[in-house]
mmCIF file of the N, C-alpha and C atoms, coordinates in Angstrom:
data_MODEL
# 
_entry.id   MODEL 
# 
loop_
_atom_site.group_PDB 
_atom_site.id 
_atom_site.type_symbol 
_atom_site.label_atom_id 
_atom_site.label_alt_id 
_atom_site.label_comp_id 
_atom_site.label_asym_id 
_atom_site.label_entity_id 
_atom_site.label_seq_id 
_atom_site.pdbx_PDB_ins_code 
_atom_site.Cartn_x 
_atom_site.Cartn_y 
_atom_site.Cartn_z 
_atom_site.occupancy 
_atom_site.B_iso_or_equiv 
_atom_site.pdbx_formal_charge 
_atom_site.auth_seq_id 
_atom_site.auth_comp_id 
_atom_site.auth_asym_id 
_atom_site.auth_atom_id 
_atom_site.pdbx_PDB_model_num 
ATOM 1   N N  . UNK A 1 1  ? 177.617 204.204 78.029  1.00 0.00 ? 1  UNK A N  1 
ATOM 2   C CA . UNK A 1 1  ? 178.813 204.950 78.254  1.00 0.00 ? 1  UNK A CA 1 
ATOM 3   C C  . UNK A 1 1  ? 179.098 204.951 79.758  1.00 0.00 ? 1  UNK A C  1 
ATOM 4   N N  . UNK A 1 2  ? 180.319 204.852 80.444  1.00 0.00 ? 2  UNK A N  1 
ATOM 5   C CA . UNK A 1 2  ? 180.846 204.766 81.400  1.00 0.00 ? 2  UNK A CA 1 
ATOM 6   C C  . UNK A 1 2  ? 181.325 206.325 82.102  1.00 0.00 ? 2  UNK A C  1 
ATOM 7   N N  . UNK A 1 3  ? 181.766 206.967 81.208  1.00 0.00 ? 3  UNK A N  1 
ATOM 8   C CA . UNK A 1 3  ? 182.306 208.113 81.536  1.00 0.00 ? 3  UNK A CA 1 
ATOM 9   C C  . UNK A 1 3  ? 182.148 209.387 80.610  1.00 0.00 ? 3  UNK A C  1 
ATOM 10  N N  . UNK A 1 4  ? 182.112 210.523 81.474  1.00 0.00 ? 4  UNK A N  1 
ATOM 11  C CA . UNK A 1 4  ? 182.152 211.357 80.668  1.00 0.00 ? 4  UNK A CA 1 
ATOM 12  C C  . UNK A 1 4  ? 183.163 212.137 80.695  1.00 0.00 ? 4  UNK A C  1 
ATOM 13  N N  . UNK A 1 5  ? 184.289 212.305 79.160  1.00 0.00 ? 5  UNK A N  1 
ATOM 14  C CA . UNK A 1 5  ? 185.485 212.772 79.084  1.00 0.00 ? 5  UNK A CA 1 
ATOM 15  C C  . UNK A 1 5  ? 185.792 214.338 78.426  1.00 0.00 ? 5  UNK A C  1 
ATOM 16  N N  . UNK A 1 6  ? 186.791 214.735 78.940  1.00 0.00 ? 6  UNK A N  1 
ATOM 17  C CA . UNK A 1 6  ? 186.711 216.296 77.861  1.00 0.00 ? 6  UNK A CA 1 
ATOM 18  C C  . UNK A 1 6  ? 187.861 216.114 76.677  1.00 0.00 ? 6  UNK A C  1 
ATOM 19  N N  . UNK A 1 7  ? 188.313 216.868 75.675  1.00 0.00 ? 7  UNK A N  1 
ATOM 20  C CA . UNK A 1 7  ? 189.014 216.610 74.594  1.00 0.00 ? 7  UNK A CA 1 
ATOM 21  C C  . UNK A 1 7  ? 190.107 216.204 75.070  1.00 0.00 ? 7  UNK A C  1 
ATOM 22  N N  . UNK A 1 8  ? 191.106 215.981 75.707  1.00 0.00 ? 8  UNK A N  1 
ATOM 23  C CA . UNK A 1 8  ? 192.008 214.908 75.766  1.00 0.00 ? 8  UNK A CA 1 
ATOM 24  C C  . UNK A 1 8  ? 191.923 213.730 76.530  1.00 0.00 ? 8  UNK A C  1 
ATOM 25  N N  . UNK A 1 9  ? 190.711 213.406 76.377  1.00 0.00 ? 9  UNK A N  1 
ATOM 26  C CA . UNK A 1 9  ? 190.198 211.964 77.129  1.00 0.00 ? 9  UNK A CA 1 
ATOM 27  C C  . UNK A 1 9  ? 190.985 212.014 78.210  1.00 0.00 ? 9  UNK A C  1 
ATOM 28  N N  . UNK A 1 10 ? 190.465 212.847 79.261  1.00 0.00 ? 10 UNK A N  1 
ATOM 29  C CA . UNK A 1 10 ? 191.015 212.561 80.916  1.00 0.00 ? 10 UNK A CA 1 
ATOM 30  C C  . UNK A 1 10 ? 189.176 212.614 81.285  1.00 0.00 ? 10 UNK A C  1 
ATOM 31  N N  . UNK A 1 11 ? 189.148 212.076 82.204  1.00 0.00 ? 11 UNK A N  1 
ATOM 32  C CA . UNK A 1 11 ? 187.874 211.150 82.605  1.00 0.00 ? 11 UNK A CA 1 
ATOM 33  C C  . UNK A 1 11 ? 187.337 212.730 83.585  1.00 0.00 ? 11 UNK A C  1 
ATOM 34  N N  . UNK A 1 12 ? 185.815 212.999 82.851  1.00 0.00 ? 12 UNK A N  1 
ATOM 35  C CA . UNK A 1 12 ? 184.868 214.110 83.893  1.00 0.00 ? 12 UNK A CA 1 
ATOM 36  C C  . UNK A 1 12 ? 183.961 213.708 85.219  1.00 0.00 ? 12 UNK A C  1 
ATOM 37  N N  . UNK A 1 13 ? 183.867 212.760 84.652  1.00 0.00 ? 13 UNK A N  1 
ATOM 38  C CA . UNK A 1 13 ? 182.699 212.406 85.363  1.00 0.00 ? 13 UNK A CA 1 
ATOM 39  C C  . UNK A 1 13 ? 181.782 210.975 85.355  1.00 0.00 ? 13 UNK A C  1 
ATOM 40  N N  . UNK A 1 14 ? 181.328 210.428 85.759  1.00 0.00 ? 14 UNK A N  1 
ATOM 41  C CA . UNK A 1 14 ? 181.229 208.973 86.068  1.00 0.00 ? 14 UNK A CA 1 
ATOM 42  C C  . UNK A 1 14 ? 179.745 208.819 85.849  1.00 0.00 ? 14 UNK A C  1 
ATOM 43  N N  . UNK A 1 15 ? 179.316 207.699 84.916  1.00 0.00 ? 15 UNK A N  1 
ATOM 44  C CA . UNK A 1 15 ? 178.094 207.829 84.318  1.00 0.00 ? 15 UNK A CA 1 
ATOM 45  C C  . UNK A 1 15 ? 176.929 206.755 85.379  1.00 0.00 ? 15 UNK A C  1 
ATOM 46  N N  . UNK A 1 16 ? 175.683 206.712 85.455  1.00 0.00 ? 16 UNK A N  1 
ATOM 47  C CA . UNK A 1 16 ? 175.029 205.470 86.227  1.00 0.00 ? 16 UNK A CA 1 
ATOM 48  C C  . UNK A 1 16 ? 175.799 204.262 85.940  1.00 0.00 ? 16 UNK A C  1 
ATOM 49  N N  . UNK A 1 17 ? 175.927 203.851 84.622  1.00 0.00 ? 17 UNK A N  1 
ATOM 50  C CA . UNK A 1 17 ? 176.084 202.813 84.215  1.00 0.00 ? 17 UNK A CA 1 
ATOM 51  C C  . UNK A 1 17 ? 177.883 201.866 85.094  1.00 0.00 ? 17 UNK A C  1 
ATOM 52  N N  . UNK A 1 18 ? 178.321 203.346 85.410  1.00 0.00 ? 18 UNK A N  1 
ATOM 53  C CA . UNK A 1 18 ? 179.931 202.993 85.877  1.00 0.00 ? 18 UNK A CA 1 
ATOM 54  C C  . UNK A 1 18 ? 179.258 202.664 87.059  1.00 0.00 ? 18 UNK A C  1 
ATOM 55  N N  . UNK A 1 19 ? 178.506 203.217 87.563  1.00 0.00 ? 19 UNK A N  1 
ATOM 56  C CA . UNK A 1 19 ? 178.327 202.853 89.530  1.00 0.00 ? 19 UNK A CA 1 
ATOM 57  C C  . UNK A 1 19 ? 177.385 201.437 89.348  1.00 0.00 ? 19 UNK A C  1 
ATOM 58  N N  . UNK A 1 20 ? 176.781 201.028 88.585  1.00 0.00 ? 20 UNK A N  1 
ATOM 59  C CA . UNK A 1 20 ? 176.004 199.899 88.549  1.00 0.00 ? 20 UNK A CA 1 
ATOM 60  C C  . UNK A 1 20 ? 176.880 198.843 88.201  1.00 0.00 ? 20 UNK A C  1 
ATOM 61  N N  . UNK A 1 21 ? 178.095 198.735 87.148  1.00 0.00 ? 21 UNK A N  1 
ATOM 62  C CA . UNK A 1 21 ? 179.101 198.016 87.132  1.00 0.00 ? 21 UNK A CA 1 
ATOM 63  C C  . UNK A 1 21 ? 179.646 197.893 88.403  1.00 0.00 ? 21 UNK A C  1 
ATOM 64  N N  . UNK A 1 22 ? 180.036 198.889 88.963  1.00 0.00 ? 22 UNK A N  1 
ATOM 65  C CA . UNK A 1 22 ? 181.186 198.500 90.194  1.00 0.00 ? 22 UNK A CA 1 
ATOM 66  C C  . UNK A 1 22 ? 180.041 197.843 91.223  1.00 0.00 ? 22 UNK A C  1 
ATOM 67  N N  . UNK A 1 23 ? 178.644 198.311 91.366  1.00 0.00 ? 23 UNK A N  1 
ATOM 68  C CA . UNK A 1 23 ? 177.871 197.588 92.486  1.00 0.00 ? 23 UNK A CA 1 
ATOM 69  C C  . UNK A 1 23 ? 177.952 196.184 91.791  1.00 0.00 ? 23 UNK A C  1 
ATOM 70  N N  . UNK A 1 24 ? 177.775 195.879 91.220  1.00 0.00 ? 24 UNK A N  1 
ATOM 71  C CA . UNK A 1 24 ? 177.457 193.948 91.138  1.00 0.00 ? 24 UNK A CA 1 
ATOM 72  C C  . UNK A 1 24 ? 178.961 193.276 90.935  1.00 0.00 ? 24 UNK A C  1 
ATOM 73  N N  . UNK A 1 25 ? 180.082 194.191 90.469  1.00 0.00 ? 25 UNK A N  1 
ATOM 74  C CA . UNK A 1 25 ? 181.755 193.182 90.720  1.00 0.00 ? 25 UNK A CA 1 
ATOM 75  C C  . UNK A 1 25 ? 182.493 193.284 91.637  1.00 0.00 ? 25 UNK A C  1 
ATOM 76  N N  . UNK A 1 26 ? 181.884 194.698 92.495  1.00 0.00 ? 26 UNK A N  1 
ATOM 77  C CA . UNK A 1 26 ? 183.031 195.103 93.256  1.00 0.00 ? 26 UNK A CA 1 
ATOM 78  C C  . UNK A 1 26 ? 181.920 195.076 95.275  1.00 0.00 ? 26 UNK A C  1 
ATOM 79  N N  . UNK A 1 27 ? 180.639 194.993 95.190  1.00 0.00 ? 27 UNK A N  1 
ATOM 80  C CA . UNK A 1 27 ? 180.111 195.007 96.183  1.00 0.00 ? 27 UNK A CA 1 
ATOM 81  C C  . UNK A 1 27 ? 179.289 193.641 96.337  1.00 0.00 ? 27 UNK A C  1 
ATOM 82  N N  . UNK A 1 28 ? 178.197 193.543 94.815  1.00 0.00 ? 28 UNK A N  1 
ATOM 83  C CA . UNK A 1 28 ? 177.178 192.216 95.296  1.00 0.00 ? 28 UNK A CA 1 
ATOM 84  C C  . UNK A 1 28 ? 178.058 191.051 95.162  1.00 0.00 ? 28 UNK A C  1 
ATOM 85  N N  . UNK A 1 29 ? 178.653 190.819 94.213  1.00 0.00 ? 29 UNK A N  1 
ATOM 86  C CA . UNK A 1 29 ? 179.600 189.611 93.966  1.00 0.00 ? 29 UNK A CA 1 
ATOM 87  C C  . UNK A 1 29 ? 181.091 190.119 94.656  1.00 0.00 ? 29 UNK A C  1 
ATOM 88  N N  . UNK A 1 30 ? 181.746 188.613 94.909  1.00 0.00 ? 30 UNK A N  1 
ATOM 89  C CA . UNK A 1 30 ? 183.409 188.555 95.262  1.00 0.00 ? 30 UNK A CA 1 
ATOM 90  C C  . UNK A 1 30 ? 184.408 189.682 94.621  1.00 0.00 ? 30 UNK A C  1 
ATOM 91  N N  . UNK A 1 31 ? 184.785 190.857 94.474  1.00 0.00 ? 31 UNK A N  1 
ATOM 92  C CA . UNK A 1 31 ? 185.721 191.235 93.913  1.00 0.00 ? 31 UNK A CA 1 
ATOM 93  C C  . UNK A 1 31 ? 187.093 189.874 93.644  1.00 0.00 ? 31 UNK A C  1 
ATOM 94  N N  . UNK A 1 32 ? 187.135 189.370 94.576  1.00 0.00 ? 32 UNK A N  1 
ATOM 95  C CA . UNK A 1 32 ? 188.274 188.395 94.534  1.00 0.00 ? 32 UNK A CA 1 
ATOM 96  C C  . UNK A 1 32 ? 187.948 187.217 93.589  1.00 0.00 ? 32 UNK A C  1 
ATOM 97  N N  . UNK A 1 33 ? 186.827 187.141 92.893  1.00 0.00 ? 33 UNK A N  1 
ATOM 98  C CA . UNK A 1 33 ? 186.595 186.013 92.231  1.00 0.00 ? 33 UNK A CA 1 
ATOM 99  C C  . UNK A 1 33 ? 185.976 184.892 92.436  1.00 0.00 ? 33 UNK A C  1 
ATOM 100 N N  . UNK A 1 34 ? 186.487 183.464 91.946  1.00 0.00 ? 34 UNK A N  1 
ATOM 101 C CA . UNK A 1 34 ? 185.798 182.473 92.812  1.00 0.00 ? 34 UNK A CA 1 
ATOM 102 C C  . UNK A 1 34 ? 184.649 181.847 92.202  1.00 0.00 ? 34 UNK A C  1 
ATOM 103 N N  . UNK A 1 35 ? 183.889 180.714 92.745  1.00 0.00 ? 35 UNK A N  1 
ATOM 104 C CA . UNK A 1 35 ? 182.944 180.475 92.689  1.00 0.00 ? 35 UNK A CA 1 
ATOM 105 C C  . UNK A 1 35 ? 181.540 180.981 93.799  1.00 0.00 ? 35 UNK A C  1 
ATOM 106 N N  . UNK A 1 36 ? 181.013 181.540 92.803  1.00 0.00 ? 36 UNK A N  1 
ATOM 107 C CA . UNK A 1 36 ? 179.914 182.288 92.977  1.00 0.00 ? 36 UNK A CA 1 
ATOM 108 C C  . UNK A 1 36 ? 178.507 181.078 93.053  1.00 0.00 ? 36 UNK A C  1 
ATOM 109 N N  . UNK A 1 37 ? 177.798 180.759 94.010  1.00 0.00 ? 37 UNK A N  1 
ATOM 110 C CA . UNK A 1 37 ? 176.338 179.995 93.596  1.00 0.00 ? 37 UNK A CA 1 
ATOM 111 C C  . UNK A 1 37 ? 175.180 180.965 93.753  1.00 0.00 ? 37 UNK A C  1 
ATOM 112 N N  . UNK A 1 38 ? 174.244 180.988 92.889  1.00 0.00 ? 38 UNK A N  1 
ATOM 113 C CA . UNK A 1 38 ? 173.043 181.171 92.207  1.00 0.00 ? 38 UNK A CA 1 
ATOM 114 C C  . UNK A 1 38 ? 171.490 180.495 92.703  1.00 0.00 ? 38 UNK A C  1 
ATOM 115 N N  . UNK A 1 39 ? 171.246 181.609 93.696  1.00 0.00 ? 39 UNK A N  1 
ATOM 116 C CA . UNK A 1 39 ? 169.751 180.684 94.309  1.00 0.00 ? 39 UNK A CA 1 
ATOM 117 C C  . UNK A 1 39 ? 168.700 181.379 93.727  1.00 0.00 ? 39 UNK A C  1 
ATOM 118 N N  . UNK A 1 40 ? 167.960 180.539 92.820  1.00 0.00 ? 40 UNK A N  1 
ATOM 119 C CA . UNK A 1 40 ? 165.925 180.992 92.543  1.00 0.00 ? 40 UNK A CA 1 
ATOM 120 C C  . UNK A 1 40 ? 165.644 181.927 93.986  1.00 0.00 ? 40 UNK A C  1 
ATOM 121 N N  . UNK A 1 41 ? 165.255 182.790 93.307  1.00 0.00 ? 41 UNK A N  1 
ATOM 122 C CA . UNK A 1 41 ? 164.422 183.779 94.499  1.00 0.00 ? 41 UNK A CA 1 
ATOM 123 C C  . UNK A 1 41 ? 163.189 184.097 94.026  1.00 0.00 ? 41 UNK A C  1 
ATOM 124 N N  . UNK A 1 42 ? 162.012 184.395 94.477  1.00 0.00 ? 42 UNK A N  1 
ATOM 125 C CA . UNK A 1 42 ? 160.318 184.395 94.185  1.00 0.00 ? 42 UNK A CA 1 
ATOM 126 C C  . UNK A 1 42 ? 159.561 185.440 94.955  1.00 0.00 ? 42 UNK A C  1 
ATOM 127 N N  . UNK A 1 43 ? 158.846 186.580 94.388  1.00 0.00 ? 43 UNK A N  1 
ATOM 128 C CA . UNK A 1 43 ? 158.711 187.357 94.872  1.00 0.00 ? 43 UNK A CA 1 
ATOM 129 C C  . UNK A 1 43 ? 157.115 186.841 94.790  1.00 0.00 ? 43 UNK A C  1 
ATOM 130 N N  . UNK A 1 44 ? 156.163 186.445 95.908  1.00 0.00 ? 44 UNK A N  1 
ATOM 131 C CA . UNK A 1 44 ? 154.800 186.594 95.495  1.00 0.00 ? 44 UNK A CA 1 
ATOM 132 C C  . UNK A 1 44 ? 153.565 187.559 96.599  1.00 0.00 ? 44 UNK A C  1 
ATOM 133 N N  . UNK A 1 45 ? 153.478 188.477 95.327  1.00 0.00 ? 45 UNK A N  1 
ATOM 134 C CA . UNK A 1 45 ? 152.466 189.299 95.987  1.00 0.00 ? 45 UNK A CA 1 
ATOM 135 C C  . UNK A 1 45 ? 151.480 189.245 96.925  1.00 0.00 ? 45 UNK A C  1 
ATOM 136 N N  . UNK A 1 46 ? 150.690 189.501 98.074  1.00 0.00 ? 46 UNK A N  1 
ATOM 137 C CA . UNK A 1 46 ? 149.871 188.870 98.671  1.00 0.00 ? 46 UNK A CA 1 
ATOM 138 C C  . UNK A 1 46 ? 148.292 188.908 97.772  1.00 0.00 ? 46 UNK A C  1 
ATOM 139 N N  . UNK A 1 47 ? 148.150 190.201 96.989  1.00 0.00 ? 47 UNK A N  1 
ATOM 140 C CA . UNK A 1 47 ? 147.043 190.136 96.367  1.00 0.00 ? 47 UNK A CA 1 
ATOM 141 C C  . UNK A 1 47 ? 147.280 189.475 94.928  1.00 0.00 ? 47 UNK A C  1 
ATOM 142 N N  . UNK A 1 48 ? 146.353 188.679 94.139  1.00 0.00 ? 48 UNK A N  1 
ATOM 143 C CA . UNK A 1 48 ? 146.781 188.790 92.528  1.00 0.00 ? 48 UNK A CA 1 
ATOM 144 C C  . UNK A 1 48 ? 146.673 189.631 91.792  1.00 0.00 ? 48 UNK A C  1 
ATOM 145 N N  . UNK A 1 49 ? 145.991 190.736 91.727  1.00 0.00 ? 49 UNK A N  1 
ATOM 146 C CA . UNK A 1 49 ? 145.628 191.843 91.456  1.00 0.00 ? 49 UNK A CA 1 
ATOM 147 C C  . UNK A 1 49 ? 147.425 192.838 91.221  1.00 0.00 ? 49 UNK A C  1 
ATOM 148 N N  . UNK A 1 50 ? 148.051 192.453 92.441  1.00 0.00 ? 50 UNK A N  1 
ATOM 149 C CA . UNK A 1 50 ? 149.075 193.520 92.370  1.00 0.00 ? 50 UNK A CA 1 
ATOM 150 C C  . UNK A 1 50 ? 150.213 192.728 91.189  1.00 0.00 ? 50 UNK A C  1 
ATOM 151 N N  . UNK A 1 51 ? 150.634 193.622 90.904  1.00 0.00 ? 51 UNK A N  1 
ATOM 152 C CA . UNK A 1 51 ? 151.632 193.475 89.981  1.00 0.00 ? 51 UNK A CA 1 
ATOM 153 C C  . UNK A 1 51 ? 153.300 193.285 90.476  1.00 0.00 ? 51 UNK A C  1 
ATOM 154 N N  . UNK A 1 52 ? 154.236 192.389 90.090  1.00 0.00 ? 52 UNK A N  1 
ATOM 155 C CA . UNK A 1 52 ? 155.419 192.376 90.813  1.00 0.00 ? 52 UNK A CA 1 
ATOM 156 C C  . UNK A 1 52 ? 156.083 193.587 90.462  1.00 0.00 ? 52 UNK A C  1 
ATOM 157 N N  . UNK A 1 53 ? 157.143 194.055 91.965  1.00 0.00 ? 53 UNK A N  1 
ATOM 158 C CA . UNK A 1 53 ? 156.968 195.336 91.835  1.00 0.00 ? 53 UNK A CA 1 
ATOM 159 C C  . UNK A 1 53 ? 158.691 195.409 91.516  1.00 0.00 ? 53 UNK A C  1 
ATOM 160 N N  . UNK A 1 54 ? 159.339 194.259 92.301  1.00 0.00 ? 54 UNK A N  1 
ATOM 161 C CA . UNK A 1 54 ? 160.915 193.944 93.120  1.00 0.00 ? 54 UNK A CA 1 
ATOM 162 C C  . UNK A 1 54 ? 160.969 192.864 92.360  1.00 0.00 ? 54 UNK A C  1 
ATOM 163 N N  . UNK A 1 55 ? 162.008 192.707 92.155  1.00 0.00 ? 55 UNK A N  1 
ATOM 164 C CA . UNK A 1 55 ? 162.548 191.133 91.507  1.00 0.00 ? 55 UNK A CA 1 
ATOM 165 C C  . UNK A 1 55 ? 164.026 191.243 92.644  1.00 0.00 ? 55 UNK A C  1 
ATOM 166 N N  . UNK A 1 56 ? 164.598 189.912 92.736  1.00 0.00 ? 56 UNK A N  1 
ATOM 167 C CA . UNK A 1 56 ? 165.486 189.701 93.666  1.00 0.00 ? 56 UNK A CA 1 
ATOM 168 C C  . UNK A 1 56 ? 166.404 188.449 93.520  1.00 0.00 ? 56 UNK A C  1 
ATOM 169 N N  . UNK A 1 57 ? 167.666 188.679 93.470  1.00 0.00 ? 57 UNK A N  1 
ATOM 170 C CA . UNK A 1 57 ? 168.420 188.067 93.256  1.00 0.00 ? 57 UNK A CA 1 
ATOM 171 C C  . UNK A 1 57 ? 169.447 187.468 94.350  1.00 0.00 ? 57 UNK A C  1 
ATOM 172 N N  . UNK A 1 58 ? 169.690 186.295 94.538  1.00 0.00 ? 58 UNK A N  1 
ATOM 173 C CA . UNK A 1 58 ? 170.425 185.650 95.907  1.00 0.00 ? 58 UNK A CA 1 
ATOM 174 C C  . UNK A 1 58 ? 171.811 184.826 95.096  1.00 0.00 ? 58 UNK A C  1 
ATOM 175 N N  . UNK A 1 59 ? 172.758 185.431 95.770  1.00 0.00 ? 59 UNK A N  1 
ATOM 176 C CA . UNK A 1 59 ? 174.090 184.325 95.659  1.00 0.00 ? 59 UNK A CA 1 
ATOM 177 C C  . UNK A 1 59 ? 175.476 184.307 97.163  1.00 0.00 ? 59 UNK A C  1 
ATOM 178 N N  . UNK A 1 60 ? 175.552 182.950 96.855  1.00 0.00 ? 60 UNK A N  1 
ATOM 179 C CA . UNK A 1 60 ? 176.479 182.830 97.860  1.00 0.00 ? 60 UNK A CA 1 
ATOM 180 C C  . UNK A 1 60 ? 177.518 182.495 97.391  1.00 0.00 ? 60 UNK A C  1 
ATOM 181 N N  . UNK A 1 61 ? 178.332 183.798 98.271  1.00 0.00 ? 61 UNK A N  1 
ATOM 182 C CA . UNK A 1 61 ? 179.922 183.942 97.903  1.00 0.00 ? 61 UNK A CA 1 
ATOM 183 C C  . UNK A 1 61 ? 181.044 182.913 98.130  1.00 0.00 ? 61 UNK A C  1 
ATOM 184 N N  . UNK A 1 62 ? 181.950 182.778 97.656  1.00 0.00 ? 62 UNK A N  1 
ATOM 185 C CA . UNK A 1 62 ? 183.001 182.336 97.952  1.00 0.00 ? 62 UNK A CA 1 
ATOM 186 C C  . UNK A 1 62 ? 183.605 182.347 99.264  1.00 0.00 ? 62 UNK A C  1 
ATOM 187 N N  . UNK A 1 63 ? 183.342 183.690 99.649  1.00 0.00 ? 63 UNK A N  1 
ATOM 188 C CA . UNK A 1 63 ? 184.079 183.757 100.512 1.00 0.00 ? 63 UNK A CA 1 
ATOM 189 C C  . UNK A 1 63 ? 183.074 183.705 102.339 1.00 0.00 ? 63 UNK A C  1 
ATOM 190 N N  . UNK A 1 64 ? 182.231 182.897 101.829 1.00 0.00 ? 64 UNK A N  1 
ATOM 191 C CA . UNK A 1 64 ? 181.138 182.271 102.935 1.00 0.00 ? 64 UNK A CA 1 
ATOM 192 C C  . UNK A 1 64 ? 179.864 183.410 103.208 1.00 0.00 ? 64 UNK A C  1 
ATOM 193 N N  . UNK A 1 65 ? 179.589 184.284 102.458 1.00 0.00 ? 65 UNK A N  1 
ATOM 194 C CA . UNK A 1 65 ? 178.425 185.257 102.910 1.00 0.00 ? 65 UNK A CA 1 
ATOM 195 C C  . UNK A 1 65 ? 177.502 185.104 102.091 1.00 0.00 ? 65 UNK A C  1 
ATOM 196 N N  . UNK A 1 66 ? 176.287 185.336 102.164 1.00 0.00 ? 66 UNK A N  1 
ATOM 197 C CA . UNK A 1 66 ? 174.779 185.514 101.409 1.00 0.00 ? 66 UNK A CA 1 
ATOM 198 C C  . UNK A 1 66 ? 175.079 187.163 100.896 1.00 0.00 ? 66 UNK A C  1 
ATOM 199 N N  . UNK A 1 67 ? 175.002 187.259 99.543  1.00 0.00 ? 67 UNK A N  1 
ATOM 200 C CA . UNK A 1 67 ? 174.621 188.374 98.986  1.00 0.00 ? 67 UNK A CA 1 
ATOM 201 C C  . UNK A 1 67 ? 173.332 188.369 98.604  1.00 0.00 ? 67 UNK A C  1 
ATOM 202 N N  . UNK A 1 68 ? 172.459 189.372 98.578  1.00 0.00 ? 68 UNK A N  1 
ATOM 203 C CA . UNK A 1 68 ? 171.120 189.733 97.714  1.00 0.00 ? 68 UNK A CA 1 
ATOM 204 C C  . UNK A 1 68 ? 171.499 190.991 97.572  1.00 0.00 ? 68 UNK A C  1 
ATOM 205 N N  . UNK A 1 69 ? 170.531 190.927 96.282  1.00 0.00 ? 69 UNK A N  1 
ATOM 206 C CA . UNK A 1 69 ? 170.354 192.184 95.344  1.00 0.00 ? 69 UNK A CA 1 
ATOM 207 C C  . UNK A 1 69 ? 169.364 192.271 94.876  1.00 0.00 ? 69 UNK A C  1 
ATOM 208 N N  . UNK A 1 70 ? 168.307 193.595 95.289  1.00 0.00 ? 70 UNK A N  1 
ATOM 209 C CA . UNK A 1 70 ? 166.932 193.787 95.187  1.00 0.00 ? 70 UNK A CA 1 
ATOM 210 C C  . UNK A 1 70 ? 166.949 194.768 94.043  1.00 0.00 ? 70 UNK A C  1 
# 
C-alpha cells in the first residue's frame, strides 16, 4: 500500500513503500527517462567468516552521472 486514506479517499499519509518508489524513479534513476546502464557490483568481505551485510547497486545515467544505491 502506498497511502493511507480516510473515507472519501483524500490521501493521509504516505506509506514506506511510497518513499522507496519515489527514491529509485525520482532520485537513483533519471526521472527524465532514457537509457539507463547496469554495472555488476561485488561486495567482498575481508573475513570469510563474515556474512554479506550491503548489497550494492551501480548505474549510469543518461544524463552523464554514476548513481549507486546501497
Amino acid at each position: 500500500m502506498l497511502f493511507g486514506m480516510d473515507e472519501r479517499s483524500n490521501i493521509t499519509s504516505r506509506f514506506a513503500t511510497y518513499f522507496g518508489a519515489r527514491l529509485l524513479t525520482q532520485e537513483w534513476l533519471s526521472p527524465g527517462g532514457g537509457e539507463h546502464e547496469m554495472y555488476a557490483t561485488a561486495l567482498q568481505p575481508r573475513l570469510k567468516s563474515v556474512q554479506k551485510v550491503v548489497s550494492a547497486y551501480a548505474v549510469y545515467r543518461p544524463d552523464g552521472l554514476w548513481s549507486l544505491l546501497l
